[in-house]
C-alpha positions in Angstrom: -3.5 9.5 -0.9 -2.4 6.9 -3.5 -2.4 3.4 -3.2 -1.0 0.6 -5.8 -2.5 -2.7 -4.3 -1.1 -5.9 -5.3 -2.0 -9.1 -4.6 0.8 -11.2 -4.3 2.2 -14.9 -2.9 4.7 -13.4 -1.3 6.7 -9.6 -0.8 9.5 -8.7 0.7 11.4 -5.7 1.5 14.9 -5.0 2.1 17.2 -2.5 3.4 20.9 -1.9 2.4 21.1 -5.7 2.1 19.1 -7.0 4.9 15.7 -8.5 5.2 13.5 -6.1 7.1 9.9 -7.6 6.1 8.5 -10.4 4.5 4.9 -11.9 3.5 3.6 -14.7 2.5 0.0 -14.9 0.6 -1.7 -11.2 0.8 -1.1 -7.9 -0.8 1.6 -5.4 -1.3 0.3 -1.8 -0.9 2.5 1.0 -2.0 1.2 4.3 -0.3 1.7 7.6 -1.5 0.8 10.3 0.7 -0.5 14.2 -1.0 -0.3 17.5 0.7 -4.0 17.5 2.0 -4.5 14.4 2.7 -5.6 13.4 6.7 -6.4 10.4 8.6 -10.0 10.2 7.3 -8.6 9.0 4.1 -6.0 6.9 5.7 -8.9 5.1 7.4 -11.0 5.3 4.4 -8.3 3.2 2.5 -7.5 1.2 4.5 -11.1 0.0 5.2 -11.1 -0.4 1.4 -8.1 -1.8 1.6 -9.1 -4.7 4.0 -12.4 -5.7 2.1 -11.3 -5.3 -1.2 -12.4 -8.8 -2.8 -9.7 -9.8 -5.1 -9.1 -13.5 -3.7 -10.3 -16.6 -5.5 -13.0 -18.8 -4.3 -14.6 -22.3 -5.8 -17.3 -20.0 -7.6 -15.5 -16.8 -8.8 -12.0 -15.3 -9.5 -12.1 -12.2 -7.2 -14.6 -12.9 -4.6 -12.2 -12.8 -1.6 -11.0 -10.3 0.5 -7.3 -10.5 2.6 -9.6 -11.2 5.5 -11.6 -13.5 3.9 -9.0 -15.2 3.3 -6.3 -14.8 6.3 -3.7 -12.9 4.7 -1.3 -10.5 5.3 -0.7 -7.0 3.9 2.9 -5.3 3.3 2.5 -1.9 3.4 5.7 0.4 1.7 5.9 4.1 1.5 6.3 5.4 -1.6 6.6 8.9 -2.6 6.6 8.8 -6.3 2.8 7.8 -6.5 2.3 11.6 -5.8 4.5 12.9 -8.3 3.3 15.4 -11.2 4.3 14.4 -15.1 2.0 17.2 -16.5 4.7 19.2 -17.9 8.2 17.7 -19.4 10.0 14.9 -18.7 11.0 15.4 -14.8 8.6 14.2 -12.5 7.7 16.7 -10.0 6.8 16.1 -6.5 5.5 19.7 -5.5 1.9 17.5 -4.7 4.0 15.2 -2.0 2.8 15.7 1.6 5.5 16.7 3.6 8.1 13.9 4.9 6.9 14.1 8.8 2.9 14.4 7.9 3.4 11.5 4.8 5.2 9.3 7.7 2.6 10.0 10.3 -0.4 9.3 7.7 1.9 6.1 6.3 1.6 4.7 9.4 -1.6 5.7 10.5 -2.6 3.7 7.6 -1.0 0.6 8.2 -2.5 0.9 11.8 -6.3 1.1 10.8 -5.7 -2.1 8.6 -4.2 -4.0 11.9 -7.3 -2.5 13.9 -9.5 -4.2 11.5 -7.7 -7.3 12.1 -5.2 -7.4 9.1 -1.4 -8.8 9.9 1.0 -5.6 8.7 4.2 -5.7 8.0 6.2 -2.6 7.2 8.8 -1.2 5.0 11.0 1.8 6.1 10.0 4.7 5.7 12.2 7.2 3.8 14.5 4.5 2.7 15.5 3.3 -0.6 14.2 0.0 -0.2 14.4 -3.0 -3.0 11.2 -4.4 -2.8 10.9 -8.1 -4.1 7.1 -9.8 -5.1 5.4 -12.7 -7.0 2.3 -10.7 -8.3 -0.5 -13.4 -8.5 -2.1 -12.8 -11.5 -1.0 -10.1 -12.2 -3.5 -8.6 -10.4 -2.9 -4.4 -9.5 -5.4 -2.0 -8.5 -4.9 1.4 -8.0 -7.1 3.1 -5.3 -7.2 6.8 -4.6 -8.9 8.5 -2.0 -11.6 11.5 -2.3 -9.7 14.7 -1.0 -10.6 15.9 2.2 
């Protein structure tokens, strides 16, 4: 499982034209789920996820986490993050979980952040979604988690 963690002042994500989510201060996670992956890395990251200290505070730049801090987290699917450029110019996806275990992992994800008291909001899954942000920063981390 791939994650690209942003933290933003505010993310949105639409669908053919129409609002479906929006945040306000927090972090925009892109998840990409791998053939292999299970819901002990889901958990994992999100765990990591919600203590992840990249807030400011009066004494240092990154000592706050979203919880810390009372933020929210908008959590998108996003396929590509598993995608293979080791050989030509054609991304393959033959690492990409498959679409009903990705969707079930995607939002097994964004449920273990809510369980740890995070607000979620969600993009759709399997949809081509234009996704709007104001990176703060820009700060972007990229998390992976340790295969099963």
């Amino acid at each position: 499982m791939n994650l690209v963690v942003q933290r933003v002042s505010e993310a949105a994500v639409a669908v053919d034209g129409e609002e479906i989510a929006r945040i306000g201060p927090g972090l925009l996670v892109l998840v990409g789920v791998e053939d292999g992956d299970g819901d002990a890395q889901a958990a994992a990251l999100a765990g990591k996820v919600a203590r992840l200290r990249v807030f400011p505070d009066a004494s240092k730049p990154m000592n706050r986490s979203v919880t810390d801090t009372g933020g929210a987290v908008l959590v998108v699917s996003q396929f590509t993050l598993a995608a293979d450029h080791a050989k030509g110019n054609r991304p393959s996806f033959i690492r990409a979980a498959a679409p009903a275990e990705a969707q079930r992992l995607y939002l097994a994800f964004a449920a273990a952040l809510a369980d740890r008291g995070v607000p979620v909001e969600l993009g759709r899954f399997g949809a081509m979604m234009d996704v709007a942000l104001v990176n703060q920063g820009p700060a972007t981390f990229i998390l992976r988690a340790p295969p099963a």
